[in-house]
C-alpha positions, 0 to 999 in steps of 0.5 A: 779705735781708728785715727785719720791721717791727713796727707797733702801730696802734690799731684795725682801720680804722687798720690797714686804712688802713696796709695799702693804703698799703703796697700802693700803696709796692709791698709785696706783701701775702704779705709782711704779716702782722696779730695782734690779741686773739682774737676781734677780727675783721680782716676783710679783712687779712692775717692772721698764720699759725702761723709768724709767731704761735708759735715753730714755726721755733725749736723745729723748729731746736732739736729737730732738732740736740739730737734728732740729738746724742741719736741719734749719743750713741745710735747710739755706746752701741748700737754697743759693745754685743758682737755687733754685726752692722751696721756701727758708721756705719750704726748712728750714722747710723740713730740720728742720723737718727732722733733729729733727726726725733723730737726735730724734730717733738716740740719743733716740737709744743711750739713751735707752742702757743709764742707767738713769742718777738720777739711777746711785748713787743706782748701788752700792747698786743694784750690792751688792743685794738691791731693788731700789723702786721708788714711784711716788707721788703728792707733798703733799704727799711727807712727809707723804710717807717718813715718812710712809716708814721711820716708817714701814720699818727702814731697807729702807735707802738713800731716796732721791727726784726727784724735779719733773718728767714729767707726761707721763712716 
């Protein structure tokens, strides 16, 4: 199970400094991810992607069950309509199945234009220049980072923890 670190360091060459650090403790860069005011240009680090900046992954999760609720409600109403020739499952089933794509890909619409909900308390601090550093972990080494970043790098400050992140993004 892996952890997210959050880091706020106060410029690029900083960050750049943490990053290769980070390399050399054996984390791997896919496992790095850096947000910053646009326009600021990051040059060779790690960049966050859609999935780490909006809450894409939340608003897929939360389409797909309310849209598949909708669905079986749905498939329910449709199946007491008098003349019914499919069969009441199939109808429930085709309508559930239905509603949890629709309401996936609209909420995950909407999600996307979402800043990420745990990235919001750092927006502050984005705005006024700072680089956000997020660092994906395993759980045992949480301190040892912590505590590496905190030895190497006092100008990095706010660090907080994620209690788990999921393990495909």
């Amino acid at each position: 199970m892996k952890r997210r670190l959050y880091f706020l360091l106060p410029d690029v060459n900083s960050t750049l400094k943490t990053v290769d650090e980070l390399l050399l403790a054996r984390v791997n860069s896919d496992h790095m991810h850096v947000m910053a005011k646009p326009g600021t240009p990051l040059g060779n680090l790690p960049e966050a992607t859609i999935l780490q900046k909006s809450d894409l992954i939340y608003g897929l999760e939360r389409g797909l069950l309310i849209g598949g609720m909708t669905g079986i409600a749905a498939g329910i109403l449709a199946s007491l309509s008098p003349g019914l020739v499919f069969s009441v499952g199939g109808i429930v089933l085709t309508c559930a199945f239905a509603g949890a794509i629709v309401g996936s890909w609209a909420s995950g619409m909407v999600g996307s234009d979402i800043i990420n909900s745990r990235i919001k308390p750092f927006e502050a601090a984005m705005e006024k220049g700072d680089i956000l550093l997020m660092v994906d972990v395993d759980r045992r080494q949480v301190n040892e980072i912590t505590e590496m970043i905190k030895r190497l790098h006092p100008e990095a400050h706010d660090q907080t923890l994620d209690p788990t992140i999921p393990a495909f993004p």
